[in-house]
C-alpha positions as CSV (number, residue, x, y, z in Angstrom):
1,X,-32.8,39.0,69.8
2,X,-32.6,37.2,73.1
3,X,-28.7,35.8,73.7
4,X,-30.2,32.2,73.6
5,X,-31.1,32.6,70.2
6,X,-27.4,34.4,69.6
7,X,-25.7,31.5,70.8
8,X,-27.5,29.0,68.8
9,X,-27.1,30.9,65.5
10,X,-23.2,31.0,66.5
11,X,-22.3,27.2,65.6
12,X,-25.0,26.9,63.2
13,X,-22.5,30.0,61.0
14,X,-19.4,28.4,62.0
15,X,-20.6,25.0,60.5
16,X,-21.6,26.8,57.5
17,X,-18.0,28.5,56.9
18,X,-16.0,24.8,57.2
19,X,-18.7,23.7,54.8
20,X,-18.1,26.5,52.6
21,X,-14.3,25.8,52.7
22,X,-14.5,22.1,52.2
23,X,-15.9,22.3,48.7
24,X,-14.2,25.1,46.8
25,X,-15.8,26.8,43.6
26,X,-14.5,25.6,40.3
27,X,-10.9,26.4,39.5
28,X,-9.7,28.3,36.8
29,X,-8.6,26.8,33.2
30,X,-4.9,27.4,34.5
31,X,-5.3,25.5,37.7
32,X,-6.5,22.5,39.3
33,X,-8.3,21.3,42.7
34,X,-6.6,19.5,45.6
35,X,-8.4,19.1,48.5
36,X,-10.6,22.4,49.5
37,X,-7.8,24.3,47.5
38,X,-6.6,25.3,43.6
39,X,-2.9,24.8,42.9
40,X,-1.8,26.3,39.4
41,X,-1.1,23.7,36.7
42,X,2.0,22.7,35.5
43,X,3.2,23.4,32.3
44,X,3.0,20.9,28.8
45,X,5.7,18.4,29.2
46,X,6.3,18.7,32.8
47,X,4.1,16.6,36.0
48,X,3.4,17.5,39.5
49,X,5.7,16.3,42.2
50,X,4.2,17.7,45.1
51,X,0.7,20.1,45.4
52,X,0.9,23.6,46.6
53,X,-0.1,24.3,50.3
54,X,-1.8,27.6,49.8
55,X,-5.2,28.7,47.4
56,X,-3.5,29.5,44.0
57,X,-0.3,28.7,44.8
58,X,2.3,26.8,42.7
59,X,3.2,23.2,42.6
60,X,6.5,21.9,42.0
61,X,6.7,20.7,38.8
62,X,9.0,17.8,36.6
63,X,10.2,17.1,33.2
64,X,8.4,14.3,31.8
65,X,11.4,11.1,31.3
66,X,12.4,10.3,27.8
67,X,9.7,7.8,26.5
68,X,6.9,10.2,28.2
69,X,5.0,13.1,27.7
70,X,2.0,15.6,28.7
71,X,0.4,18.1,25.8
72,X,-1.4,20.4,27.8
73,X,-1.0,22.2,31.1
74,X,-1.9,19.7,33.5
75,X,-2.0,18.6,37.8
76,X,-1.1,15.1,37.0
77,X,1.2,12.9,39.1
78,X,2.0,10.9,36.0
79,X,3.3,11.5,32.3
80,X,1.7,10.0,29.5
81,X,3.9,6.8,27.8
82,X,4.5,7.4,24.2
83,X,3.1,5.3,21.9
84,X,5.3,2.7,19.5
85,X,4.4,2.7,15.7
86,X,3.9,-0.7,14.2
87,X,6.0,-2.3,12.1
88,X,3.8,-1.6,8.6
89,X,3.9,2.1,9.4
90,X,6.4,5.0,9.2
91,X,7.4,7.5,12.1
92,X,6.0,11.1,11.0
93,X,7.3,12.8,13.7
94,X,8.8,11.2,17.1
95,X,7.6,11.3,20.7
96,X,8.5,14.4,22.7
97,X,8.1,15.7,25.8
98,X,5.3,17.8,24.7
99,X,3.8,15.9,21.4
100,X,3.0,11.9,21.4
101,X,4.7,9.9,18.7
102,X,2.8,10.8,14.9
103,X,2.8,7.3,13.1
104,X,1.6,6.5,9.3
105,X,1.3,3.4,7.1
106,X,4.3,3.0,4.7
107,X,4.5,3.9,1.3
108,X,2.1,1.7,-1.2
109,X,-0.1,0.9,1.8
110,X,-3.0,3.1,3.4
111,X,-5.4,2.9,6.8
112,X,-8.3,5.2,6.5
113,X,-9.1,7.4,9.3
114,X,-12.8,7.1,9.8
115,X,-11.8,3.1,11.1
116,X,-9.9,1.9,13.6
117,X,-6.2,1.1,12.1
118,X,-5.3,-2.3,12.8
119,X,-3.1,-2.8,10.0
120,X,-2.5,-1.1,6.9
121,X,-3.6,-2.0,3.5
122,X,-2.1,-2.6,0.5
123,X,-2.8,0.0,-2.2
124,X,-5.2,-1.3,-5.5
125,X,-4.0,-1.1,-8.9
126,X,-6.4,0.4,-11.5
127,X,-7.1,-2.5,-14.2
128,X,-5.9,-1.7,-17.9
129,X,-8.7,-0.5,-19.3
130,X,-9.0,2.2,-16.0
131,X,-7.0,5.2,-15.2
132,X,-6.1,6.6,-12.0
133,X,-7.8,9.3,-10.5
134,X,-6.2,9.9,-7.6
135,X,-3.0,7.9,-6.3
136,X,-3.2,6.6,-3.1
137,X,-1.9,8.1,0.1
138,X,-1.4,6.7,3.7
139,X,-5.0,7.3,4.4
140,X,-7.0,7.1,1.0
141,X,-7.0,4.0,-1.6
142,X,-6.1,4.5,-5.0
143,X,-9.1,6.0,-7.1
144,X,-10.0,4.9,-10.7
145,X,-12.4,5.2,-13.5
146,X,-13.2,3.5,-16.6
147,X,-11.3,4.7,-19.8
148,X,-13.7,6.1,-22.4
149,X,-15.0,3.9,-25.2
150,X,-13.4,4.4,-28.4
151,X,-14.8,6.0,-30.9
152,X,-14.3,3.8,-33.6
153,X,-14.6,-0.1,-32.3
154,X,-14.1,-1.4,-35.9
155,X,-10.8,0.7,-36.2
156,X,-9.7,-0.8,-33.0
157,X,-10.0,-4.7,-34.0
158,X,-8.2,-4.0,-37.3
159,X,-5.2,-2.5,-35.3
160,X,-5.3,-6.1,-33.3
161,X,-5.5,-8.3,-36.5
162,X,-2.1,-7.3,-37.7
163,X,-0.4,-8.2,-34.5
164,X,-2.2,-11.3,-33.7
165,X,-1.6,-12.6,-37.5
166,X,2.1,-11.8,-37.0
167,X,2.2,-13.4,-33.4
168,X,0.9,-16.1,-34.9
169,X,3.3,-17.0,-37.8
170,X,6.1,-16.3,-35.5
171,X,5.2,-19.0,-33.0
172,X,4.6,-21.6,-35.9
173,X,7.9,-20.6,-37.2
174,X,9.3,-21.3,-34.1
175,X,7.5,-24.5,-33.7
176,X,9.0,-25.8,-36.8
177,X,12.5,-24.9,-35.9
178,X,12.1,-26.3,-33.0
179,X,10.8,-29.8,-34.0
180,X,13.5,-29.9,-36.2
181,X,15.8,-29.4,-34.1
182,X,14.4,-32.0,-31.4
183,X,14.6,-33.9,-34.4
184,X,18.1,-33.7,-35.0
185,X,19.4,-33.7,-31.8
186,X,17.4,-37.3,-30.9
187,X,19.4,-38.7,-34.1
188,X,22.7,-37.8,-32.7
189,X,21.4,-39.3,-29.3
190,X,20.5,-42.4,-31.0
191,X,23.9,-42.9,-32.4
192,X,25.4,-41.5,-29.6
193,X,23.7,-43.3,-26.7
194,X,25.1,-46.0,-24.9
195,X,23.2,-49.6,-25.4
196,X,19.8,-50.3,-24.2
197,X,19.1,-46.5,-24.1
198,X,16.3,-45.7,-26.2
199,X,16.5,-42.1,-28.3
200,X,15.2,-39.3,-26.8
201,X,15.5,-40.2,-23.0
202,X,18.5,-38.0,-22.4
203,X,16.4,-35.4,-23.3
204,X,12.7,-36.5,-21.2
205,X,13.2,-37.0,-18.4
206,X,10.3,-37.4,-14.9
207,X,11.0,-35.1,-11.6
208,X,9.9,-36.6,-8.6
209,X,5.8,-35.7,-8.2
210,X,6.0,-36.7,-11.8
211,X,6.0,-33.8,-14.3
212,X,8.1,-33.8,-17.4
213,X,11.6,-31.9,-17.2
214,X,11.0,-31.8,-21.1
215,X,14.6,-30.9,-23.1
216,X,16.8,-30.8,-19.7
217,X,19.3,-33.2,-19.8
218,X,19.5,-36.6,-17.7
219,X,22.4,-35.2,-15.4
220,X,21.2,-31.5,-15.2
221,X,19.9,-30.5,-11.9
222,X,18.5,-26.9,-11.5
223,X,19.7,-25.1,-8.3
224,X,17.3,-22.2,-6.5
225,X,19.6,-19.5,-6.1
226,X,19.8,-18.0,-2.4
227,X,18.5,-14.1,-2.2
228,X,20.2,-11.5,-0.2
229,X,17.7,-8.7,0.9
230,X,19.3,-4.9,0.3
231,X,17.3,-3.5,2.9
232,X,16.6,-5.8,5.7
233,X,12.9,-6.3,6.8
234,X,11.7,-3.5,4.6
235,X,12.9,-5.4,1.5
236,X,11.1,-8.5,2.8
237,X,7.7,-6.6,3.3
238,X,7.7,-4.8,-0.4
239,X,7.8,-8.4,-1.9
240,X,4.6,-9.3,-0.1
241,X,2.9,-8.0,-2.9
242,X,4.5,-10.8,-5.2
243,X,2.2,-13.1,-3.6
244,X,-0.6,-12.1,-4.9
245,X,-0.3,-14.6,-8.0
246,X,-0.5,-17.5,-5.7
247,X,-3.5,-19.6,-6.6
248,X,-6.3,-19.8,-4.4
249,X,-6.4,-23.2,-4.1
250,X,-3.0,-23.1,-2.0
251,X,-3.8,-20.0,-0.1
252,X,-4.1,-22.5,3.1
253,X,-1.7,-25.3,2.6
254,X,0.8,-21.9,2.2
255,X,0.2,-20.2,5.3
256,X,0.2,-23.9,7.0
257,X,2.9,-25.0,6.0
258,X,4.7,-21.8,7.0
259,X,3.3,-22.7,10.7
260,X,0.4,-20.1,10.5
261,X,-2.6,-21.2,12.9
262,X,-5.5,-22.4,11.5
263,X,-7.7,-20.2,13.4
264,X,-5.9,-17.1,12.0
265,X,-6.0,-18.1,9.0
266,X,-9.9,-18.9,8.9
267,X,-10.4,-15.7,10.7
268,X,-9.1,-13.3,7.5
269,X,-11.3,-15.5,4.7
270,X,-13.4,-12.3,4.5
271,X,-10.7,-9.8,3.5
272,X,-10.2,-11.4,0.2
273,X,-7.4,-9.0,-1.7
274,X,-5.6,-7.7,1.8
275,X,-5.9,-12.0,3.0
276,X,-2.0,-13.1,1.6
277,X,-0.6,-9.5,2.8
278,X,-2.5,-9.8,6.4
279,X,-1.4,-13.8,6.9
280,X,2.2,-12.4,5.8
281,X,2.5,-10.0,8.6
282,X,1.2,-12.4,10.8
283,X,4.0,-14.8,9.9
284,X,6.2,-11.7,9.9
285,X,5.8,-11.1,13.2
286,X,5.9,-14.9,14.5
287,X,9.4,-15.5,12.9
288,X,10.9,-12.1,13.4
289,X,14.4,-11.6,13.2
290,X,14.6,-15.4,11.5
291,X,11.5,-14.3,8.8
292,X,13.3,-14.5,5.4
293,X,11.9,-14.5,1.9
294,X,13.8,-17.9,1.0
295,X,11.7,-19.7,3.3
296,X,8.7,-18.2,1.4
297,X,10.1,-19.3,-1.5
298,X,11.2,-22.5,0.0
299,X,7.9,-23.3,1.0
300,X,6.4,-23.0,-2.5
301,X,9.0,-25.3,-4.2
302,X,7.5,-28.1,-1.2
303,X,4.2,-27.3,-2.4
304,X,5.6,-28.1,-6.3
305,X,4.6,-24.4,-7.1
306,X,8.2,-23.4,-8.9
307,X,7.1,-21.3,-11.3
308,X,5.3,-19.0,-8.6
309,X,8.2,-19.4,-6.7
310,X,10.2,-18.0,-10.0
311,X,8.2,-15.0,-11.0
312,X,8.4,-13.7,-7.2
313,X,11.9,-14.4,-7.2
314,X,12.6,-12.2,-10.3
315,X,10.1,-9.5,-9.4
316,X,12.0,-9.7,-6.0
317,X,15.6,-9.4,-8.3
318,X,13.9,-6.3,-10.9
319,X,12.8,-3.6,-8.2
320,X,16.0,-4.3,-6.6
321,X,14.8,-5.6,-3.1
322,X,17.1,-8.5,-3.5
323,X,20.6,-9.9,-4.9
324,X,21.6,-13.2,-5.3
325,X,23.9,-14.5,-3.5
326,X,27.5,-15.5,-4.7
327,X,28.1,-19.0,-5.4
328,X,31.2,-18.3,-3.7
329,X,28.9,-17.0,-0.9
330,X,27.1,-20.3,-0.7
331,X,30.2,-22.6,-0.6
């Protein structure tokens, strides 16, 4: 070889070598590239501060801040920020420095894990003539099945007739008891009654949208009692399933009148069963600290639905989410 052709080969190798240099193989599992180098990773729950200056060196590493958090060995600059479970699910286990924050619906509700979990569902009730299967979990529904037909159907409707036949005399006992007791009492209001006051209208008297008050007397005025919850928001959210016996018919001037947009309440028509408890946690989370389940309550005596506004209160009173309050308490 002639040293002309040496000296051109020379640059053409040295160009190689800085090409060579510039793009590094692949690092290792336990490290990671910066620039034409690989720096070892830094352990789970820790994040680079600064790179190492040498091939397979070590960077120096940080402990991820409270609130943060890296699973794996890693070269990141950053930690992860943990996630914040919503407010219809439980904390399973909390954020660390190493693990991110484990979240799952609350008991009686359920999110299954093949969709995406944008709130949590209320668990079904098998009817009465199924049994349950399987109870429900946070990620499965309750399962039922159909009892088994009895065996003898005409056996079945004679153990019915007995109780309906007795049902029935009772109530037209108590029909005749009563009437003569409405009876007596409108004679000693006839002869009681001041004059120009016709029997019988101490006893009838109109409310306001114009239904009979029936037997109530003329001065009586019924008071809704004011409900103290014994468990703060929680005791609110396990009476959402009271609700259910709303009629359908109301369904929007509810949620209206509780200030619910129209468009979010058009937009959950489809759910159907989960539409009350969805439109509940939307008005949940629009009131916040001020939600309360008298206004609920209070907006279903505006809407002349008392006796709705009743049963929820009682269920509300028998699984102990609430107490009333004192009258003491009110004055």
């Amino acid at each position: 070889m002639t040293p002309s052709g040496l000296y051109l080969k020379i640059p053409l190798v040295f160009c190689f070598l800085r090409l060579t240099a510039a793009f590094p193989h692949s690092c290792k599992d336990d490290a990671y590239p910066h620039g034409n180098i690989c720096c070892r990773n830094c352990p789970a729950g820790q994040r680079v501060v600064s790179h190492c200056s040498t091939a397979g060196g070590e960077s120096v590493c940080e402990e991820c801040q409270d609130g943060t958090f890296t699973e794996h060995d890693n070269g990141l600059k950053q930690c992860f920020k943990c996630a914040q479970c919503r407010s219809d699910q439980a904390v399973v286990r909390r954020c660390s420095h190493t693990q991110e924050t484990e979240c799952q619906c609350t008991a009686g509700m359920f999110c299954s894990p093949d969709e995406a979990c944008e709130v949590c569902r209320r668990c079904s009730s098998c009817a009465p003539d199924e049994e349950t299967v399987r109870n429900c979990t946070s990620t499965t529904n309750t399962e039922c099945k159909k009892n088994a037909p009895k065996s003898d159907p005409d056996s079945e409707k004679a153990a019915w007739i007995v109780p309906l036949v007795v049902m029935a005399a009772a109530l037209i006992i108590a029909g005749i008891i009563i009437a003569m007791w409405r009876r007596r009492r409108a004679k000693e209001s006839q002869s009681s009654a001041p004059d120009g006051l016709k029997a019988g209208q101490l006893f009838s008297v109109s409310s306001s949208d114009g239904r009979s008050n029936g037997d109530r007397p003329l001065l009586e005025e019924e008071s809704f009692p004011k409900l103290v919850p014994n468990n703060g928001d929680d005791s609110l959210r396990k009476c959402f399933q009271f609700f259910d016996e709303l009629d359908f018919a109301f369904h929007s001037r509810f949620f209206r009148h509780l200030d619910v947009s129209d468009n979010d309440i058009k937009s959950k028509e489809h759910l159907h069963e989960d539409k009350i408890y969805v439109l509940l946690n939307i008005w949940l989370e629009m009131k916040g600290r001020d939600a309360s389940l008298n206004d609920l309550l209070r907006a279903l005596l505006d809407l002349n639905q008392r006796r709705t506004a009743e049963n929820i209160k009682d269920k509300a009173l028998q699984y102990g989410h609430y107490t009333c309050q004192s009258l003491e308490g009110n004055n």
